[in-house]
N, C-alpha and C positions, 0 to 999 in steps of 0.2 A: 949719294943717298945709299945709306946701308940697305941690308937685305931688311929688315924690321920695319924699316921706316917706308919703302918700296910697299909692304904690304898693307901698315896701317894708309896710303896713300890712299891704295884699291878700299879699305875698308869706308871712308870719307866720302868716295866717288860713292861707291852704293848707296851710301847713307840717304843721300840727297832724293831718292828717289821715295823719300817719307815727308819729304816739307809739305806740309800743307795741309796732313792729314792723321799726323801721329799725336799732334797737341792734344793735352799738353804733357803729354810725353815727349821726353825728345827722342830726335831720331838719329838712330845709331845704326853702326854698319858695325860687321863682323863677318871676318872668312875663314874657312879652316884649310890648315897648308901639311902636306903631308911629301916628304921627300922634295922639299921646292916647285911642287907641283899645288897648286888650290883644288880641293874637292868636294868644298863647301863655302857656299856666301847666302847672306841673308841682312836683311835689314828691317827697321822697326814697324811692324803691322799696323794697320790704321786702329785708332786706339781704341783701348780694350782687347786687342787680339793680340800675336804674339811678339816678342820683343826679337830683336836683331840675333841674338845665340841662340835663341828657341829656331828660328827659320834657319838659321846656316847650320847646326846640329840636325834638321831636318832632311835639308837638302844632301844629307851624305849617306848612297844609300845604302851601303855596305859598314853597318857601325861598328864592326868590328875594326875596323881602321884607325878611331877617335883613339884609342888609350896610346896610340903611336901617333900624334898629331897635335900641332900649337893651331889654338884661335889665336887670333884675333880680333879688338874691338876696340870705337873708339871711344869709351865709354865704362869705367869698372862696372861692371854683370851687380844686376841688385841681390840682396841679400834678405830682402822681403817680402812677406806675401804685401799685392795689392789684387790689381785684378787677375793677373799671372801670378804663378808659384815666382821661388826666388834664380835667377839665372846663374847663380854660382852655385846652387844645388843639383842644377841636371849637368851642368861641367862634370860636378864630380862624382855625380851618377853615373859619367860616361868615363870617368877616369882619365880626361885628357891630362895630361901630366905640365904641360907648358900653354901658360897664358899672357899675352902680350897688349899692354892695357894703353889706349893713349891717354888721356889725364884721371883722376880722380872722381869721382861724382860725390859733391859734398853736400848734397840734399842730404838734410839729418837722420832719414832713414838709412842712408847707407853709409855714408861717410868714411869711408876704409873698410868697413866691415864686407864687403867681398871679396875684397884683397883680403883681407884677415882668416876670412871663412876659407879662401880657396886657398892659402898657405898652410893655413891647420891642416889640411888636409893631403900635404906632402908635394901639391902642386908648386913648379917653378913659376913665378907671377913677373913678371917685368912691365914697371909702370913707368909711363912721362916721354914716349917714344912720339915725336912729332905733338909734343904737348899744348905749345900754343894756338897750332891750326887746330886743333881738338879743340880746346878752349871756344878758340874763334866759331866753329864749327857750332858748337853747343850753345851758342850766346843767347839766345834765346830762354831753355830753358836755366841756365845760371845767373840771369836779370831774375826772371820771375822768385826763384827760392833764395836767391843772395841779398836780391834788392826788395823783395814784397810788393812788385810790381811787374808790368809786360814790361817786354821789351818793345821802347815806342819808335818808330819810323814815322817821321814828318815827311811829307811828300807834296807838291805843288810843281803848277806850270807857271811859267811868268813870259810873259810878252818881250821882246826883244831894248824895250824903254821900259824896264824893270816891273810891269804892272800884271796884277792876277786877271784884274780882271776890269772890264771897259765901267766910267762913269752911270752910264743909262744902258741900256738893254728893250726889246720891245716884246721879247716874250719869256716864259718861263722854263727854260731850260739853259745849260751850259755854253758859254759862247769858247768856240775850242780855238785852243793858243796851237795844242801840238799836231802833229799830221797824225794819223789811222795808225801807224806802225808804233809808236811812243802810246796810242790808248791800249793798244793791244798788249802790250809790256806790263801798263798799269792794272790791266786787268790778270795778266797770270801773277803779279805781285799781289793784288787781293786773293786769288783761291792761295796761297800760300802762307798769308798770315792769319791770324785766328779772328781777326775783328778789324773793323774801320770806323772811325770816328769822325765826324762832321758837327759844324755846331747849328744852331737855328737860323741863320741868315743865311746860308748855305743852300739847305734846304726850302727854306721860303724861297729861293731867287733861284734853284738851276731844278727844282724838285728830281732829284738822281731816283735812282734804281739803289746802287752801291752794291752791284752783285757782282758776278766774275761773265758776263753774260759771253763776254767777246772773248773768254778764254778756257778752254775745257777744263771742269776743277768745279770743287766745292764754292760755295757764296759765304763770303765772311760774314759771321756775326754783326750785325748796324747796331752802331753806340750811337744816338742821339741825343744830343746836349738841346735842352728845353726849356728854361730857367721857370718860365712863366704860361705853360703849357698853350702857348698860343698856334702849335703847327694842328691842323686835321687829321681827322683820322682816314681821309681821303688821298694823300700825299704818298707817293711811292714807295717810303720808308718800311709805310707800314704796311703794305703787299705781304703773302705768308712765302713769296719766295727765299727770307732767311728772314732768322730768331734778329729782332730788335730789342735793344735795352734802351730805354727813355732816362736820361738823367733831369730831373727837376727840382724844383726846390722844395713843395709839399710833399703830402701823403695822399691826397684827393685826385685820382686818372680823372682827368678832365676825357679819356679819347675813351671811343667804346672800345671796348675788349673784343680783340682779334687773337688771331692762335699766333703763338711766337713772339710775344711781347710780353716786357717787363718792367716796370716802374724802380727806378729808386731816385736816392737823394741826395743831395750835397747842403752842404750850409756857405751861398755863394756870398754872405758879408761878407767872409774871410777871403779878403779877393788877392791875397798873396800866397792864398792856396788852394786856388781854385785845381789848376793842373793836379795836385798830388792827390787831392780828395778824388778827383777822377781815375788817377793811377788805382785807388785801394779798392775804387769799385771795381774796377775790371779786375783785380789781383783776388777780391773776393766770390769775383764769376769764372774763376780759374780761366782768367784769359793771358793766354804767358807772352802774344805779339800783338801791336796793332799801330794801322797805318792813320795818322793825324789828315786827312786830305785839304781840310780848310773846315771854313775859311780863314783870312787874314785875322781875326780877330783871336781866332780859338788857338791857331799856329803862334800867335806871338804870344798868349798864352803860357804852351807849355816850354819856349825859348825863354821866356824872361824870367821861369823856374826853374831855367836848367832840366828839364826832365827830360830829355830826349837822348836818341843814343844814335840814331840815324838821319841826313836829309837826301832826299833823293828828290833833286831841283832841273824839269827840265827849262829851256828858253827858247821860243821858237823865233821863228822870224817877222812875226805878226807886229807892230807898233796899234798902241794907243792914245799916244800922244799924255791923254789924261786918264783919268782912273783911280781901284783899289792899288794900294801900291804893294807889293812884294814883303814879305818881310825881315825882317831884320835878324842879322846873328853872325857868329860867328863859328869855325870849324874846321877840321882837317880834311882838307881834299883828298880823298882815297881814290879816286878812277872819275873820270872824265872820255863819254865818246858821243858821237856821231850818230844820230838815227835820222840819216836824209838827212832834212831842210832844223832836224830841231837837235839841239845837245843837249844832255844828262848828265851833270855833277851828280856824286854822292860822296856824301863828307861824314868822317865821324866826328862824336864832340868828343875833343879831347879836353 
């Protein structure tokens, strides 16, 4: 690993300390290096605050140093105003003279145009340094503006005889496959994606929360699928502990109006596009991730559209013998391990 690549490494690591709270901004990491020493890192503010160059341009606190100093970022620096000014404008405020870029950001606002702006400007730009884990890194926000939709994670537990979930049940809550360490997992996976989605029999039969309760972090956004508004306005869903979106098939909220709730629609005759009309409602509620939790019905769903980009499948040791069964699909195994008594695949769709 060159000296370059070494740094955009560090710049990655940092980054990661913005998932979950930068959407749908992505989150970027950037350090400034002066003499092979770093005396500056920062990474992307919770959104609407500052972006990754604006915080490691901060953190240095002698700025006289910057016009003799390469950043770093994994991320081309934007070129536009939004809620920040443009971060290839205070680069060259600052006169850094060498900038080292991991991939491209081809959101139409910027699209080279930081690169463009910071080499006008006499600045050395070096871009595509560790480009695919950059890539990989950003996937999130390059679904949502590349694809017009989140980036979806299907996520499910399945019984050790392939099933979600037991024939009968005697009361209304979740009957658990996985041990306490695999819920606690699921729950810092929610405060880090932007939204979770369940559909009505889900709800009707385990009434969830869908919050991050068991993991310190924000509570995703609740997408509830409702075709024919038959769930209460009584049901945990709709608690103001986080914003719910209701998808149904009218225009008439059958639920009284609570704070943090939102009605829209789908046209569910089209039932070979049910999943995609779902994608463009959350793409239109600028939600750039979200986790599919079930159930079986609404999962095989967005599997038999191909819409998904993640599964994160545990199996515990529990049998049912009979039951909801599991669902079906196909995928690349990317990592496989061990939590105790239960395992976790996660597959990408290739």
């Amino acid at each position: 690993m060159n000296t370059h690549e070494t740094y955009i490494k560090r710049c990655l690591e940092i980054a990661k300390n913005g998932l979950g709270s930068t959407q749908p901004n992505p989150m970027v990491g950037s350090i400034i290096v002066l003499n092979n020493k770093i005396i500056g890192e920062g990474f992307t503010s919770k959104y609407g605050g500052n972006h990754a160059e604006v915080n490691a341009i901060n953190s240095v606190k002698d700025k006289s140093l910057l016009n003799k100093s390469t950043i770093y970022v994994t991320l081309e620096p934007c070129s536009h105003y939004g809620k920040t000014p443009p971060c290839s404008d205070l680069i060259i405020k600052h006169k850094i003279q060498k900038v080292v870029i991991g991939c491209v950001d081809d959101y139409e606002k910027v699209a080279g145009q930081g690169i463009k702006k910071l080499r006008s400007s006499g600045a050395e730009v070096i871009v595509g340094v560790l480009e695919k884990e950059c890539k990989a890194h950003h996937k999130r926000f390059f679904t949502f503006h590349n694809k017009k939709r989140p980036y979806i994670i299907l996520k499910w537990a399945q019984s050790a005889d392939g099933f979600i979930a037991p024939t009968t049940k005697n009361e209304q809550k979740p009957v658990w496959i996985t041990n306490t360490f695999s819920r606690q997992l699921v729950h810092k996976w929610r405060a880090e994606e932007q939204a979770i989605l369940v559909g009505t029999n889900t709800v009707l039969a385990d009434n969830p929360t869908l919050t991050s309760r068991d993991f310190v972090g924000k509570n995703p956004i609740r997408v509830v699928l409702d075709k024919t508004s038959k769930l209460s306005n009584n049901l945990a869903v709709f608690n103001n502990e986080a914003k719910t979106i209701i998808i149904c098939e009218n225009d008439e909220l059958k639920l009284t109006e609570v704070e943090n709730k939102k009605q829209e629609t789908i046209n569910w005759n089209l039932k070979s596009k049910i999943a995609q009309q779902i994608a463009s409602v959350l793409f239109n509620n600028n939600i750039n991730s979200v986790i599919i939790e079930g159930g079986a019905q609404t999962l095989q769903t967005f599997i038999d559209e191909n819409l998904w980009d993640e599964a994160r499948i545990f199996t515990g040791k529990t049998q049912f013998k009979t039951g909801v069964k599991a669902p079906r699909f196909s995928g690349c195994l990317i990592s496989e391990e061990n939590i105790l008594t239960d395992t976790l695949k996660i597959y990408n769709n290739d």
